[in-house]
N, C-alpha and C positions, 0 to 999 in steps of 0.2 A: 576723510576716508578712514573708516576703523580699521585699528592695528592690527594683524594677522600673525599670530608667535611664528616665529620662525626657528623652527628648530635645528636644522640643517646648521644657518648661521650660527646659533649661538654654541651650538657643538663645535665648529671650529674656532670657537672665541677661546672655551675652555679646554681647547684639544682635547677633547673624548670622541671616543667613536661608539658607533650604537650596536648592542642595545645597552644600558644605561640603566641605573639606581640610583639610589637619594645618596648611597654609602660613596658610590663612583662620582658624584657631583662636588661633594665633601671635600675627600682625596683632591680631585682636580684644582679645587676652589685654595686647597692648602696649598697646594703643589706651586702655582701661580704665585699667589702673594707670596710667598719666599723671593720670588724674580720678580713683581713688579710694584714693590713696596715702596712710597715713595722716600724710605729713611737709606734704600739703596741705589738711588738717581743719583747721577753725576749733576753738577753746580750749575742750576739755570733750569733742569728738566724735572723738577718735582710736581709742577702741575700735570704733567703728559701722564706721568704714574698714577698720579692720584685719579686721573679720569677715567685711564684704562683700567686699574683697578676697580674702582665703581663700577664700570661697563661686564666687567669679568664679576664682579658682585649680584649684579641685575640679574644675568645670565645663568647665574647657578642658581637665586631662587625661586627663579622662574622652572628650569629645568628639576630641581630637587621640587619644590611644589608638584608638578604635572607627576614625576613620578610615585611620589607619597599616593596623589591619589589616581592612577594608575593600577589596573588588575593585575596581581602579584606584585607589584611595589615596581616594578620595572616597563621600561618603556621600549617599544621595540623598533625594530628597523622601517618594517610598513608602516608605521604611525610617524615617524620621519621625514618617508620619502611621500607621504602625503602630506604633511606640515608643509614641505619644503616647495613641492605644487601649489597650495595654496598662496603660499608667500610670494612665489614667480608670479602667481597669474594675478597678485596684487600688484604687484612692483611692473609689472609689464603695463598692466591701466594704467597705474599713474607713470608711466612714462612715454604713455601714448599721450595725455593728455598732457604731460609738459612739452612734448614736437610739436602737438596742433599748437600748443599756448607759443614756441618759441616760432613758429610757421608766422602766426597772426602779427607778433611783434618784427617779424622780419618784412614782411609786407608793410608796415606801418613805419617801419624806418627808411625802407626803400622810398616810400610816395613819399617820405620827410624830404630823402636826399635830393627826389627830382624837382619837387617844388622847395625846398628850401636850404639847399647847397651848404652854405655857409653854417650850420649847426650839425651836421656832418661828422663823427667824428673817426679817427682812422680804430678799425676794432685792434683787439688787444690777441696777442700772438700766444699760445703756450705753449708749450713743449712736453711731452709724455714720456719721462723717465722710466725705466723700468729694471734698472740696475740700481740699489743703494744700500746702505748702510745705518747699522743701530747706532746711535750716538749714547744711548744707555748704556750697551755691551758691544763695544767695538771688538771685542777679540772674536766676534762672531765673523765678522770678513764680509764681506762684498755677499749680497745676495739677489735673487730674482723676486720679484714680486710677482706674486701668482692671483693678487686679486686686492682689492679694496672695497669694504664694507661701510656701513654707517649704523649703527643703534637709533633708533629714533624715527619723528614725520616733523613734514611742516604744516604748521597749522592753516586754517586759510585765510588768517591774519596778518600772515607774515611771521609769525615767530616761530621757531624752531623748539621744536620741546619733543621728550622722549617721551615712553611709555608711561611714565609717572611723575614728568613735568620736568625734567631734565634737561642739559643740554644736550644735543645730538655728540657719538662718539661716535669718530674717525677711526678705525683699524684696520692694518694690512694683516695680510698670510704674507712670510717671506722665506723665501727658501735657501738656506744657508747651506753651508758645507755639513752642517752637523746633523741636520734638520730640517722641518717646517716647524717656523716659532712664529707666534701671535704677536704684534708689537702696535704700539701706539701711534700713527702716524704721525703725530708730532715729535714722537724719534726720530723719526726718518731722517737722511741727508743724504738723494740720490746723488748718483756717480756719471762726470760727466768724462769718459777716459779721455775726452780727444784736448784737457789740458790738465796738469798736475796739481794739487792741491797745496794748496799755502801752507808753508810752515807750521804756522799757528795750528791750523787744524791739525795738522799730521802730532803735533806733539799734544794738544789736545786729547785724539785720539788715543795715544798710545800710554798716555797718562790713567786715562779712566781705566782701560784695559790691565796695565800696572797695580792699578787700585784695588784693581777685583781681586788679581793673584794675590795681592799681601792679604789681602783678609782672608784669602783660603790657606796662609801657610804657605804656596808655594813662591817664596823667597827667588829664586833662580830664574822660572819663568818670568816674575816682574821683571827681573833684572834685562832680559834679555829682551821685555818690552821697550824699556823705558830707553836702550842703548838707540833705537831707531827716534824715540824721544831728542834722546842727545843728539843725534844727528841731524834730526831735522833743524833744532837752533843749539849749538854747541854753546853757545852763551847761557842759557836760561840757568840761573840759581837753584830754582826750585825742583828742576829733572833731576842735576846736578849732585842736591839732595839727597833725594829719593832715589838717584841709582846709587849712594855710597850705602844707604841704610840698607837695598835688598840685597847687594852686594854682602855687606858687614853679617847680615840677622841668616843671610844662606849661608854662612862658613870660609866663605873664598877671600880672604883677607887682603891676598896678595892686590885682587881686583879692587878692593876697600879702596885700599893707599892709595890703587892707580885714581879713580875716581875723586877721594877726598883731596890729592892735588888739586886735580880739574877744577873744582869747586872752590878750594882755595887761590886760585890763580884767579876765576872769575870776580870771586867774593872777596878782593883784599880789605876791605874798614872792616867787616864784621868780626865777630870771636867765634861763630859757632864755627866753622868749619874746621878751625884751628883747635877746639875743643875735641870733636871728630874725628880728627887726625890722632890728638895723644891720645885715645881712647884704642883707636885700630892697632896704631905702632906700639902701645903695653900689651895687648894681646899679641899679637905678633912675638914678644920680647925686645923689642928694639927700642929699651928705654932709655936709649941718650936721643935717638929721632923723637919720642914722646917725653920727652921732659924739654927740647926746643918748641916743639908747638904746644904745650903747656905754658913756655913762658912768651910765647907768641899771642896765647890766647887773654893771660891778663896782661898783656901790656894795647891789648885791644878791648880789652873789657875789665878795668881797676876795681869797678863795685861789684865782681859776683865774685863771691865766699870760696864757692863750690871749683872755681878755677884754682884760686891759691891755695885751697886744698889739697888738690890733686897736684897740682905743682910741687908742696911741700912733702908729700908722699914719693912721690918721682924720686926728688934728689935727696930723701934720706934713702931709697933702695940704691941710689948711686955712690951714696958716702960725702953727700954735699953737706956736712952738717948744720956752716954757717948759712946756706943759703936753704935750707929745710926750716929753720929756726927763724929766720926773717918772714917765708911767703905763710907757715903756719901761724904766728903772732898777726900777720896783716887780714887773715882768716879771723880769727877769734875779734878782731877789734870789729871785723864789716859784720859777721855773724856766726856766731860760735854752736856748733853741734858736737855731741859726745864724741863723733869719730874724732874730728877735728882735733880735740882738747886730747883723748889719747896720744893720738900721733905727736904731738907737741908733747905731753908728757916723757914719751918716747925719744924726743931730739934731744931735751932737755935732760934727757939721762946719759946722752948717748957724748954729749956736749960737757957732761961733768956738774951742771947745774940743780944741783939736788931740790934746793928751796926751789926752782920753776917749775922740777917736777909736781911736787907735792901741791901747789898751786894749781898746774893746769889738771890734777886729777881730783883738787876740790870741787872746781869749776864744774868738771863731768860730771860727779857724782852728783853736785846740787841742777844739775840740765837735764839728768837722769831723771831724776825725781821729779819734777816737773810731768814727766810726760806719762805716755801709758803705761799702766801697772800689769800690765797683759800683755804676755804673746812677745813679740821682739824688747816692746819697752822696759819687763822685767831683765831680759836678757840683756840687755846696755846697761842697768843698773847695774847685775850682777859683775859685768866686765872692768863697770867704774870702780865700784867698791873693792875690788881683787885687787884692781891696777894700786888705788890707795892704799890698799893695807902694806902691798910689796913697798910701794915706795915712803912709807913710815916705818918698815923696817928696817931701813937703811939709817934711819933718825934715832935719837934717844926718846923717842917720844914711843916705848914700847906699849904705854897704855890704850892709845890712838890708833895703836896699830892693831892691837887684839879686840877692841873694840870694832875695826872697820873690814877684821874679819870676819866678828861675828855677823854683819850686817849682810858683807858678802855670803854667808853661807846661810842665811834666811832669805834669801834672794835666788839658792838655786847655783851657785859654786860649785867647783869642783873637788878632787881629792888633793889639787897642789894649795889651795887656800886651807884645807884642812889639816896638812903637815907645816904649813907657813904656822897658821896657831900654835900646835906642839912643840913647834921648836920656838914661839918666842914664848908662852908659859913655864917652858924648862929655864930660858935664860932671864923670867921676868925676878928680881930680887926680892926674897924672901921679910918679911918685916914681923917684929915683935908684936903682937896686938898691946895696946894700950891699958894699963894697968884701970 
């Protein structure tokens, strides 16, 4: 049977309404791929995008071709609703001749069943849903289906191929709270209310929907997704997670802490939660709470840097000096970064150990140079070199010291390294030049 465009259909693939341009087919064609990209499907549904997208591809240049070459570029309403005639009174033939064809077969399994019983077999039952839900965008809710489409013919071979050799595509119209949206019916997962849905899926569900909010910014609505999350398996780690972070990244801190317990209660081996936590309770200000889960977090996790870091920052802001000076040197030995070596320069001063200053602000300044010479990395240089020069002022080593100022103010220093110079060139000692 030859293909008959159907235009009717493919305007509710693209949700346009007629009459229609190449520039309106465009718009719509962009409009879609934004929603049905498959780099934006949830975990296991990137094939369903990728086909409805194709299908939604087909359909715009099908429709942007007819219009291009269209009288006045545009295509109108009566050229529609006769397209859309056509297309019925094709789909009604072949769907007379698939009843006679399913007549003939029914007749032939009937005289099977009277003469041959026993190859008999009981037919298969299904059931016609009509309530369900996007598994793409659950935060759409419960909707009606108002129709089901196919793209495509069957050949009379038996294979199934679209207009241009394709597979045949499946798509609904469903009708949401928000709208009519075009979805892929391998989306779908209708609703059967007369029992409740498994855990699994409900946090599923409210995960994806979670997912969308954080990527739009709106931190809060996750958060108030992902709590129906929690509740559906208050166990799960990874909700757990996810509701401390939108909690944390939307400003409600106090809700942080409450969560980052939850997570810590469920998750005791691991470090990250515990990390999580000193990170909530320092903003907060409640750094004797964040400096326990600091030291929670490496004695759960020994080989990361970046815990005994922050550990050793904690308990210099609390006046821990000896115990600042331990988790910092255990920093520098797993992996040493300019902040790290400051901070330590720092304890080291604060400790009265003048040679470990000037050591850990050797270290920075040659970690410095290493890296980028651009953008932040000069600016770490700069901090090294300053931090050095101050702490060679304190030394008799004044020549080291006005040298490591100059370096700092070729680097981008400020005015305190530029009176640091003046006053050790006033106190540097005067000498005879050599006869």
């Amino acid at each position: 049977m030859t293909n008959v465009l159907d235009l009717e259909q493919s305007l509710l693939l693209l949700e346009l309404e007629p009459p229609f341009d190449k520039r309106d087919v465009q718009l719509a064609r962009r409009r879609l791929a934004k929603v049905w990209h498959p780099d934006l499907a949830p975990p296991g549904r990137q094939p369903e995008h990728e086909r409805h997208l194709k299908a939604i591809n087909e359909a715009a240049d099908q429709l942007g071709s007819l219009a291009e070459d269209s009288r006045g570029g545009r295509v109108t309403k009566n050229a529609v609703r006769a397209s859309a005639a056509a297309a019925r009174a094709a789909r009604a033939e072949a769907g007379r001749r698939a009843y006679e064809e399913s007549r003939r077969n029914a007749e032939a399994e009937a005289e099977q069943r009277r003469h041959d019983p026993f190859r008999a077999r009981t037919p298969d039952h299904s059931v016609v849903h009509r309530y369900a839900r996007c598994l793409s965008y659950p935060e759409w809710g419960v909707g009606s289906v108002t129709g089901i489409y196919f793209t495509g013919d069957t050949q009379a071979d038996g294979d199934i191929t679209g207009a241009a050799g394709s597979d045949v595509q499946q798509w609904a119209r469903v009708k949401f709270a928000e709208g009519v949206r075009t979805v892929p019916a391998g989306s779908l997962r209708f609703v059967d209310f007369s029992k409740p849905d498994p855990g699994a899926e409900r946090v599923e569900r409210f995960v994806t929907a979670a997912q969308h909010a954080m990527a739009e910014g709106d931190y809060a609505l996750a958060a108030k997704r992902l709590v129906y999350a929690r509740d559906a398996q208050p166990g799960n780690t990874s909700v757990l997670r996810m509701l401390t972070l939108a909690y944390w990244q939307g400003g409600d801190l106090p809700a942080a802490a409450r969560a980052v317990r939850d997570w810590a209660r469920a998750d005791r081996e691991r470090p990250a939660p515990q990390r999580f936590a000193a990170r909530i309770y320092e903003d907060m200000g409640a750094f004797e709470l964040a400096e326990e889960s600091a030291a929670r977090a490496v004695a759960r996790g020994p080989a990361d840097a970046g815990a005994w870091e922050r550990l050793g920052r904690l308990r210099l802001r609390l006046g821990h000096r000896a115990g600042a000076l331990d988790a910092l040197r255990r920093a520098r030995a797993l992996a040493p970064t300019v902040e790290g070596l400051l901070d330590l320069a720092l304890a080291c001063q604060l400790a009265g150990e003048l040679g470990g200053e000037v050591t850990a602000c050797e270290q920075a300044v040659a970690l410095a140079g290493e890296g980028d010479s651009e953008g932040e990395g000069r600016g770490a240089l700069a901090e090294a070199w300053s931090r050095l020069a101050h702490a060679l002022a304190r030394t008799d080593r004044l020549g080291d010291a006005l040298e490591a100022c100059e370096h700092a103010l070729a680097h981008g220093a400020g005015d305190e390294v530029d009176h640091l110079r003046k006053r050790l060139r006033a106190a540097e000692p005067r000498v005879l030049p050599a006869a």
